[in-house]
C-alpha positions in Angstrom: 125.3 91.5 279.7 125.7 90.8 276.2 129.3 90.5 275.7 129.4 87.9 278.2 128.7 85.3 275.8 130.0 87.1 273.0 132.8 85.7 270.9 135.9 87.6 269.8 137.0 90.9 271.6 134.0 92.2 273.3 135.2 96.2 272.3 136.0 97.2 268.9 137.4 100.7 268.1 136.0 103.5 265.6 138.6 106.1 264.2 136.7 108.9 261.7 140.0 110.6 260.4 139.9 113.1 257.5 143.4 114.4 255.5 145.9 113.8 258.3 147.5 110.7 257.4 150.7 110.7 259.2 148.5 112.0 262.7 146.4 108.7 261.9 149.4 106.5 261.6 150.2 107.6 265.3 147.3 106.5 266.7 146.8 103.5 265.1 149.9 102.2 265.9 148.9 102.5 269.4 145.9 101.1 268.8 146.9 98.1 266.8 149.3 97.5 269.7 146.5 97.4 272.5 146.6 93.9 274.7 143.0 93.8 274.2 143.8 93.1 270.2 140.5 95.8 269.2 138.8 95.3 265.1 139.5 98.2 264.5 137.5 100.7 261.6 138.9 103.6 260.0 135.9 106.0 258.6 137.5 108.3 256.0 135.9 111.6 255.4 136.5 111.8 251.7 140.3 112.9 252.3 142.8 114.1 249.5 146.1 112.9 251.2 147.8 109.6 251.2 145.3 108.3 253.8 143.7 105.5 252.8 146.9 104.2 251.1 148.7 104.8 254.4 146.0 102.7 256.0 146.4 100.1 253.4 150.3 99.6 253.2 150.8 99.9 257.2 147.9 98.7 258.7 146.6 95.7 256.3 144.2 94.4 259.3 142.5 97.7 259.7 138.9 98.0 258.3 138.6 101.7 255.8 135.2 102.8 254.9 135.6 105.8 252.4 133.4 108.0 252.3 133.0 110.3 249.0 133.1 113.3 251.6 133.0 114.9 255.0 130.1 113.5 256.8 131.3 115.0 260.2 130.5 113.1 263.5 127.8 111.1 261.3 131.0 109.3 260.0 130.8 107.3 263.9 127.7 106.4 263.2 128.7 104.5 260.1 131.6 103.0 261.5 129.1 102.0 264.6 127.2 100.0 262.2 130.1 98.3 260.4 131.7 97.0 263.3 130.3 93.5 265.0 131.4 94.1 268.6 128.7 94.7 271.6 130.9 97.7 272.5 132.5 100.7 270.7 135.2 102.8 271.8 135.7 106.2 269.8 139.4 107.5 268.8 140.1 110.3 266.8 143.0 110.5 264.6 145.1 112.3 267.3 144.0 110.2 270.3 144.1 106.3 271.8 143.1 104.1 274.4 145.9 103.2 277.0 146.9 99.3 277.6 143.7 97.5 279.4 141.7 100.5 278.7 139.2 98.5 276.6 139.0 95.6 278.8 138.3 97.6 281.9 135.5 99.6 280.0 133.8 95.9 279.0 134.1 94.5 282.4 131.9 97.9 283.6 129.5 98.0 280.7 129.0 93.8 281.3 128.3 94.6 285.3 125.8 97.5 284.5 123.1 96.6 282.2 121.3 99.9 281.9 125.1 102.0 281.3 124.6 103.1 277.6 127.7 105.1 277.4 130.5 105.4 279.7 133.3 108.9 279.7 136.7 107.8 280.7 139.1 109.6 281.8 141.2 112.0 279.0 145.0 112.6 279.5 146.6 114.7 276.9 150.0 115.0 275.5 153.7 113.4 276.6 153.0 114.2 280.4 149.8 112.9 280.4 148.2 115.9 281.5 144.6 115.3 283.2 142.2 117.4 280.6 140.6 120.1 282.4 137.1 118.3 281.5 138.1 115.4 283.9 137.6 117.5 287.2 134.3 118.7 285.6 133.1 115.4 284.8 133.6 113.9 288.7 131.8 116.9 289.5 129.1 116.6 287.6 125.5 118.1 289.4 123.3 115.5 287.5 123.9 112.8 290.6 124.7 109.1 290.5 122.0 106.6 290.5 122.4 103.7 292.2 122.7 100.9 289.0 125.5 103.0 287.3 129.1 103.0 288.2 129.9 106.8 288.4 128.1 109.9 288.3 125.8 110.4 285.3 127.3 113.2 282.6 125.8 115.1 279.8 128.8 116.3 278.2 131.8 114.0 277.3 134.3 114.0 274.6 134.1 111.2 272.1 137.3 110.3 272.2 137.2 108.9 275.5 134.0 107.7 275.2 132.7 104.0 274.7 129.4 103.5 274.1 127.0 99.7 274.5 126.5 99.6 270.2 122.8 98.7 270.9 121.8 101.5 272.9 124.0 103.8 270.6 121.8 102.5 267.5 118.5 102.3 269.4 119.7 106.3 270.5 119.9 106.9 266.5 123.8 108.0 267.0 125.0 111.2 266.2 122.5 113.6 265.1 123.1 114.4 261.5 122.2 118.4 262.1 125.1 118.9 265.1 127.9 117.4 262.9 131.0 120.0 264.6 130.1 120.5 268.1 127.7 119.9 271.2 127.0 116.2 269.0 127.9 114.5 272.5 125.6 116.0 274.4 122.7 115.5 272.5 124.1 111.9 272.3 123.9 112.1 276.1 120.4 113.3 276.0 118.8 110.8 273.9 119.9 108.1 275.8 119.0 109.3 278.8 115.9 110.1 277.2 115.4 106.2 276.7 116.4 104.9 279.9 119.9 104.5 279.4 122.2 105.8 282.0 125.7 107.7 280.5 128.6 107.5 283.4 132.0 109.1 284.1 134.6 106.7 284.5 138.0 107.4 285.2 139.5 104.1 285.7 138.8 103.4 281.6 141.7 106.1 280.5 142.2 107.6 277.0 145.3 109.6 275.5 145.4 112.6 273.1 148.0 114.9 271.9 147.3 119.1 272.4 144.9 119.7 269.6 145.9 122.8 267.4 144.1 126.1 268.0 140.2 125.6 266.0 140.4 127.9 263.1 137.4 130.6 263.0 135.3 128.2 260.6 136.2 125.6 263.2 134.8 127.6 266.2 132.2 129.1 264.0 130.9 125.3 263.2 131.2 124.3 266.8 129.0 127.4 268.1 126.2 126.9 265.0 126.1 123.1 266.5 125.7 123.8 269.9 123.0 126.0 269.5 121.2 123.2 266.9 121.3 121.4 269.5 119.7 123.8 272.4 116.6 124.4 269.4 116.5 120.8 268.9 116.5 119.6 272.7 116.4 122.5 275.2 113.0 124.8 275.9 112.1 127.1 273.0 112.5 130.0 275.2 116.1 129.3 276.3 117.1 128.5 273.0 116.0 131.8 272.2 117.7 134.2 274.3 121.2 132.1 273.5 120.3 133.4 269.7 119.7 136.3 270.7 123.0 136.5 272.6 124.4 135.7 269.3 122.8 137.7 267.7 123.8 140.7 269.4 127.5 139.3 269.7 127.5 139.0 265.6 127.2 142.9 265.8 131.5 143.0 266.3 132.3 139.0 265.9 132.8 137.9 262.6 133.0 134.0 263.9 129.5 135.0 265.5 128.2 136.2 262.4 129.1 132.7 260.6 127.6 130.9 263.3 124.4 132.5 263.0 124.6 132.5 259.4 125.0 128.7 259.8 122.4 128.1 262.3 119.5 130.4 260.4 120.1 127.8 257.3 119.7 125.0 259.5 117.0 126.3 262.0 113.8 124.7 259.7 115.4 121.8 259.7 116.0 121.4 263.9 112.4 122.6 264.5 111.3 120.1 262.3 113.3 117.6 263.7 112.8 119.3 267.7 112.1 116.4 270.6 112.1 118.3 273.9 113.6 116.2 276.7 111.3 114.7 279.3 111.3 117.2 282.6 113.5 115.4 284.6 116.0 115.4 281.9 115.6 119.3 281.3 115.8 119.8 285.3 119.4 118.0 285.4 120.4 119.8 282.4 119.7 123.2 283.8 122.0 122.1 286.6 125.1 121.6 284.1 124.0 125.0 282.8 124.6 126.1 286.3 128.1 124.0 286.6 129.4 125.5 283.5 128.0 129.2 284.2 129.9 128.8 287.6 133.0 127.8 285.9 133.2 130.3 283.5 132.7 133.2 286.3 136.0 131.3 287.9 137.8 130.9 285.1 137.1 134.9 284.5 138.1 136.0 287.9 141.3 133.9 287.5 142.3 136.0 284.3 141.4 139.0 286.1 144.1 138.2 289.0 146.7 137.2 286.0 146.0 140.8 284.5 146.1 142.5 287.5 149.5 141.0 288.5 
């Protein structure tokens, strides 16, 4: 309950942005414009554009920490620990929280003690089209337990995401070795891990615009990261055969390739570093496995029938 008591706005908002100035300026005027009235802090990952000038000229009232480079997803965590408010909402520099958005996700987090993170609901572009991960979300195999107020997620996008900043911290944030991909998972995992419960929530709703296509570094980076965090969290032999999939997929794949590369750099490290998850969490996570191996046979067969037509 501990923004009950709390004075000021009891969510504040954390926007890690890196050479898209003019993108930024888009969200933060919807941000700056929220009822709610969020502190809002801008994390800059060492950008070369106008950015932080941009910041500075337009938005006087908006927090910058620069950063002297690109510190990934560990950029939320600093922001996490600049900001004073019990909650923290994550935008990127292409998304925003819609009107009463912030208050609705404080009234949940204030009636459910143990919720350390809540997933809203994620509409993207001028139509406000439900993202496809919003079905998968209310859907999700891992079950609902009675003191949370939707059904418990491993998997959620950060920027529809709020998170309770004490659990967040307690959690240790983002992990510093899965800074492109698969970061909110692990999130997900660690505080579930410690007892905190992560929800779906689609009354608290969060707006981006269509994201460009990833380049192949981009996709590359993402793939490296998910696997870091399979050998981090996730049984050694599992962790294995998905290399091993990799492995034999770099054969043709240059994007596989440069994931492996990246992850065979980093693998010392994320042994080092490896925590498996208690049994109960592994058992749940097997069943996302099984949600998302399902989905991808379906979304197959769908592309079969397009072909075939």
């Amino acid at each position: 309950m501990e923004a009950m008591n709390a004075p000021g706005p009891a969510v504040g908002v954390v926007v890690a942005t890196r050479d898209r100035a003019e993108s930024l300026a888009t969200a933060l005027e919807h941000l700056t414009a929220l009822p709610e009235r969020p502190p809002v802090v801008v994390v800059d990952n060492g950008s070369t554009d106008h950015t932080r000038a941009m910041v500075a000229e337009r938005y006087p009232h908006v927090r910058v920490l620069a950063q002297g480079d690109d510190r990934g997803s560990l950029a939320r965590n600093d922001g996490v620990r600049a900001i004073g408010t019990p909650y923290v909402a994550f935008s990127d520099d292409d998304s925003w929280w819609h009107p009463g958005a912030l208050a609705r996700a404080a009234t949940v987090l204030n009636g459910h003690p143990r919720l350390g993170a809540l997933a809203g609901q994620l509409r993207v572009g001028p139509a406000e089209r439900p993202d496809s991960l919003n079905a998968t979300l209310a859907a999700s195999p891992v079950g609902r337990a009675e003191d949370l107020p939707g059904p418990e997620v491993y998997d959620f996008l950060a920027c529809a995401a709020v998170v309770r900043r004490g659990a967040f911290l307690e959690a240790g944030g983002f992990h510093p070795l899965a800074l492109s991909g698969g970061e909110e998972t692990l999130l997900a995992y660690d505080l579930a891990a410690m007892g905190w419960g992560v929800s779906y929530c689609p009354e608290v709703v969060a707006h981006r615009e269509p994201a460009p296509s990833p380049s192949e570094e981009r996709i590359a980076a993402m793939r490296r990261d998910e696997l870091i965090g399979c050998w981090l969290r996730r049984p050694l032999p599992l962790a294995a055969r998905r290399t091993a999939a990799l492995l034999t997929e770099g054969g043709r794949d240059p994007v596989a390739r440069a994931a492996l590369r990246g992850l065979l750099a980093r693998l010392p490290a994320a042994l080092w570093l490896r925590r498996p998850l208690p049994p109960w969490i592994e058992e749940a996570a097997r069943r996302v496995d099984g949600q998302r191996a399902d989905e991808g046979a379906r979304q197959d067969e769908r592309q079969v029938v397009t072909h075939d037509r």
